[in-house]
N, C-alpha and C positions, 0 to 999 in steps of 0.2 A: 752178363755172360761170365759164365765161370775160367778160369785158366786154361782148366784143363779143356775146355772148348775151346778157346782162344788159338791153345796150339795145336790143333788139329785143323782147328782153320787155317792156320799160316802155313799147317807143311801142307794143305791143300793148295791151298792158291801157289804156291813155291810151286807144288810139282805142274800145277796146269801152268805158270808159267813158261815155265821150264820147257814142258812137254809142247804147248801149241806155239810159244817161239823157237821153238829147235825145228816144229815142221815148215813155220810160214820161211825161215832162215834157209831151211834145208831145199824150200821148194824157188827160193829165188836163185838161190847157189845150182840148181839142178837147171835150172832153164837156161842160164848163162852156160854154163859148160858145155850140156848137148849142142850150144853153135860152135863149140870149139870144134879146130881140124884135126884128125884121126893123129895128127900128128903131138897132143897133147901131152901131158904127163900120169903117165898110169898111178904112178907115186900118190898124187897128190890129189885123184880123185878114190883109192885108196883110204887115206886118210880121213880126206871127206865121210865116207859111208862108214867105216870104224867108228871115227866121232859121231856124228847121226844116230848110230844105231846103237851106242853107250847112252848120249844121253835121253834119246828116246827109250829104250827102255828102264831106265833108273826113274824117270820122271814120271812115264805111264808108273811104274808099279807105283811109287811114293803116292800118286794121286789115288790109285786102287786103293791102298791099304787105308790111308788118311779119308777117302769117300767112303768106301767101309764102314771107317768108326763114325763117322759123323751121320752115317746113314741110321743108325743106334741111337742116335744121341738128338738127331733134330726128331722136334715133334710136330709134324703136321698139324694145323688147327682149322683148314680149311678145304674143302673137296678138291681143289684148285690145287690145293698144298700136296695134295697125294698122285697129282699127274705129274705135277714138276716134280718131285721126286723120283716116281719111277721112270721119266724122258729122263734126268740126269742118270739115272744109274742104268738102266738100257744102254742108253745110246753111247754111255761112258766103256762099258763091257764092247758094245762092238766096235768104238774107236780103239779101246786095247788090244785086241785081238789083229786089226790092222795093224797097228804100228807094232805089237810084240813078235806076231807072228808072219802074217802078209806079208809086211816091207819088207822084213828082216830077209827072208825066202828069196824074196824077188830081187835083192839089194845084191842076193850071195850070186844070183844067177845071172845078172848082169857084169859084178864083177870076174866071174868063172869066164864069161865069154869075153870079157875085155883082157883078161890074162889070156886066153886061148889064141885071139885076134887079133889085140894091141886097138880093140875099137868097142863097144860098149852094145854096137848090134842095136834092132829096135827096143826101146825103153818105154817105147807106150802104155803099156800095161802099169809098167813101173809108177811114171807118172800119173795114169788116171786115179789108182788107188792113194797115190801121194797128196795129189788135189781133192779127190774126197772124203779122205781122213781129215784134214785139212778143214775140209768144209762141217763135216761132224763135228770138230773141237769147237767151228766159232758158233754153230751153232747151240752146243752145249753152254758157252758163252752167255751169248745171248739170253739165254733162258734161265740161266743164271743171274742177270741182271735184273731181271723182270719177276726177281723168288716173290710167293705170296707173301704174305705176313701175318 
């Protein structure tokens, strides 16, 4: 493998790290908080979703950009090699579009109403797209594991 492969690989695997432990991080930090009482600190779940929402989207794009080039660059050799390809770069577009866009939306509306009420209101929505982005990453994962050759 050439270098210039090499670091396209690493800021790939960087940003999916990045990206799929910022979510499973962001989804354990999420489920603790909602049993907190209304009587919580606004501040600090605040904080929470600013972070979250930095470094998911820094991570989602590095991994876009870096999938991108690598999508150029790897050569399919196998018919096998051309579904895994397009399931990672599918399914990578609609996990970005959740975390850049969906959570982001639904993060700002949650914290609108937690500023508005001093309470955060139902998050379910919140949470189900949070757990099936989530689920998209590892399955991305996964199928990443198991690349042709």
């Amino acid at each position: 493998m050439h270098t210039f492969h090499a670091f396209w690989w690493l800021l790939h695997i960087l940003g999916v790290a990045l990206w799929f432990g910022g979510q499973v991080l962001f989804s354990i930090l999420w489920a603790k908080i909602r049993k907190l009482p209304d009587s919580w600190n606004a501040d600090i779940l605040q904080s929470l979703f600013d972070t979250f929402d930095r470094v998911s989207l820094w991570s989602a794009l590095l991994t876009a950009v870096s999938g991108t080039v690598l999508s150029f660059l790897v050569e399919p050799r196998a018919k096998l090699s051309y579904f895994w390809l397009t399931y990672m770069q599918g399914m990578g577009i609609v996990a970005l579009i959740l975390s850049v866009f969906v959570l982001r939306w639904l993060g700002k509306t949650v914290r609108n109403r937690m500023v508005a009420s001093r309470s955060p209101g139902s998050t379910q929505t919140y949470t189900s797209v949070l757990h099936l982005n989530s689920f998209i990453l590892l399955t991305i994962l996964m199928m990443a594991a198991f690349k042709p050759h």
